[in-house]
N, C-alpha and C positions, 0 to 999 in steps of 0.2 A: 563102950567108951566113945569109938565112933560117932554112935548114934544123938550121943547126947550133945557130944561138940557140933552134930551137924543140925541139931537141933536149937543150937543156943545162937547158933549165925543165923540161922534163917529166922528168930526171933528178933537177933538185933539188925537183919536186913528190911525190916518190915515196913511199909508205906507210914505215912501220916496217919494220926488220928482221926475221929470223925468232927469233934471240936478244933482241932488244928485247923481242917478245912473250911468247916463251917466260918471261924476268925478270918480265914485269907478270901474268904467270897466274899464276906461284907463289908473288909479294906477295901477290895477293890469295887463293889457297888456303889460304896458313899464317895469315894474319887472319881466314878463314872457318872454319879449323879451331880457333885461338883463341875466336872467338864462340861456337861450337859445343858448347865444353867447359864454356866460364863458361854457356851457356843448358842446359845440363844437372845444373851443381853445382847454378844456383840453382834449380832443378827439383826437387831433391835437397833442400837447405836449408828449399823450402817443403813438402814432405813431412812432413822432420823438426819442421819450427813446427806444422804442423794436428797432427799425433799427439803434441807435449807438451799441445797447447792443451788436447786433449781429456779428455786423462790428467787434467789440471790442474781441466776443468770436473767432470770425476768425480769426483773427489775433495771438491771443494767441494760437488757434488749429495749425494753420503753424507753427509758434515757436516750439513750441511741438515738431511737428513730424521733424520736420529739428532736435530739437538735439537730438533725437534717433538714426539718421543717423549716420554709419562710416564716420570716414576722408575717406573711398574712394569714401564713398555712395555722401556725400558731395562737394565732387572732377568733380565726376561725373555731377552733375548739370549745367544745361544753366545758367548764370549767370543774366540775365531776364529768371523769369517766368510768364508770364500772362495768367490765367484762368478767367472764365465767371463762374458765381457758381448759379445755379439752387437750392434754401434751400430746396423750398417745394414741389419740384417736381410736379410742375404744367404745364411743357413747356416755361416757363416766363425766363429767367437769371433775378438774383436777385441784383447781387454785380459781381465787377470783381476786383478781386486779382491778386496785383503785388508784387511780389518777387524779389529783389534786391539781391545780393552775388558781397561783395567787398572781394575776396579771399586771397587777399593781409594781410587784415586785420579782416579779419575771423570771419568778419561783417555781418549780416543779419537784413533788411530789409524787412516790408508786407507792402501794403497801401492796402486799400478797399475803393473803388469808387464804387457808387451810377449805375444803369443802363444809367443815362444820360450823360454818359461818358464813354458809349462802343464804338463808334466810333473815341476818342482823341487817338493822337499818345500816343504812352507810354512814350517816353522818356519827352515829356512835361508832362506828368502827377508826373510822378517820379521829374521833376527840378520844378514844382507849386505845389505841392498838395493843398494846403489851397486855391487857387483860381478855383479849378476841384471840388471844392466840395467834401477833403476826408472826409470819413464818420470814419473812424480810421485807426493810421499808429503806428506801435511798430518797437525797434528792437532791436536787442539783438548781443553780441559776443559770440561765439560757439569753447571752444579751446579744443581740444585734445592731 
């Protein structure tokens, strides 16, 4: 009698199924593969935030220094300016900055475009930005 009672606890003591477990491993692989993807977007997303930031603070740096400029310093300027900007001094160009001056109207213009748009003409960059992929465009009047 013993035996049988100590027979029927250690039946009803018994682990998981092999189905049981198999179910709770693939709950939690398809939750681990959900996390995986959101910890990738937002990897992504915070990519995409530091390279408008940047764009953004370039564009307000060129501002800047344009209005410290005299009206002759001003005067002086090509009316396109286009540079190729290296941030982190790796050998890489990061951004290329274009500089517009409608002197007329004492107008200043930046656009920051992406590396994959160092080879587009400028002046179609300047009349499409939004379809060149700008990354930030400011601009400002500068009177003296």
């Amino acid at each position: 009698m013993r035996k049988i009672s100590k027979l029927l606890r250690i039946k009803k003591q018994a682990g998981f199924s092999l189905i049981e477990v198999l179910i709770g491993i693939t709950l939690i692989g398809v939750a681990l593969i959900g996390l995986a993807e959101l910890f990738t977007m937002s990897v992504m997303n915070n990519l995409r935030a530091n390279q408008l930031g940047t764009a953004t603070f370039l564009c307000q740096q060129e501002l800047d220094q344009l209005r410290t400029l005299t009206p002759t310093e001003l005067d002086a300027l090509p009316l396109i300016q286009d540079v190729q900007l290296d941030i982190n001094a790796d050998g890489t160009m990061d951004y290329r900055k274009i500089t517009v001056i409608q002197r007329n109207l004492n107008y200043y213009k930046v656009f920051i475009f992406p590396p994959s748009q160092f080879n587009t003409a400028v002046n179609t960059l300047i009349l499409q930005p939004e379809t060149h992929q700008v990354k930030a465009q400011m601009a400002t009047i500068i009177q003296r």
